[in-house]
C-alpha positions, 0 to 999 in steps of 0.5 A: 133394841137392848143389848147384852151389857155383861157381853160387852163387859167382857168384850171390854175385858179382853180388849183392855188386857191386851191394851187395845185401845178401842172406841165404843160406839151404839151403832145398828141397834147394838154396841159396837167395838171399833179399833183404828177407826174400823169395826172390830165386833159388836153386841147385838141382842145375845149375840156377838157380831163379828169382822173377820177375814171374809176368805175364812168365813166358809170354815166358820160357817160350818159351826152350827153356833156362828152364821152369816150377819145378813141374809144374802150372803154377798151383801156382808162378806166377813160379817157373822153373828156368833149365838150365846152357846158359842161364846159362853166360855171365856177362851171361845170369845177370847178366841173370837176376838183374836180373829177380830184383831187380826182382821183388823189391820187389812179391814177397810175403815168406813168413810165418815161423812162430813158434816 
């Protein structure tokens, strides 16, 4: 399933001019962005996908360009999917990643598996 490069370039952007160092990872048929072994948002499709604060998702949710990741909403708690139109100004995604980053320390990290 492709994803949408220019959108991961400028998810790439605002990282490095914060100079966060994050690794980048094809993950759930998208591009992932992890910081501190923890995702921090994604690119599926057009979409940017993002982790914040499951406590504040309600007051997102109110936006007609941002929904819940999954279907059932008790499956992906702080996981939402943010449509084009709600990220195609800079400041919007920039300010979609400040959420991230400030999530990001009280984020729990995946166990990864031992091979």
């Amino acid at each position: 399933m492709p994803y949408n490069e220019f959108l991961a370039d400028r998810i790439r952007l605002i990282l490095n001019e914060k100079h966060i160092k994050a690794e980048e990872k094809k993950m759930f048929g998208g591009f992932c962005f992890l910081v501190d072994n923890k995702l921090l948002c994604g690119v599926f499709k057009d979409e940017l996908m993002v982790r914040i604060a499951p406590e504040d998702e309600h007051h997102y949710l109110k936006n007609e360009d941002c929904r819940m990741m999954d279907k059932n909403p008790d499956s992906m708690k702080g996981f939402l999917m943010i449509s084009p139109d709600g990220i195609d100004m800079d400041e919007d995604l920039t300010d979609w990643i400040e959420r991230c980053l400030e999530y990001n320390p009280r984020a729990k990290s995946s166990k990864r598996k031992i091979k």
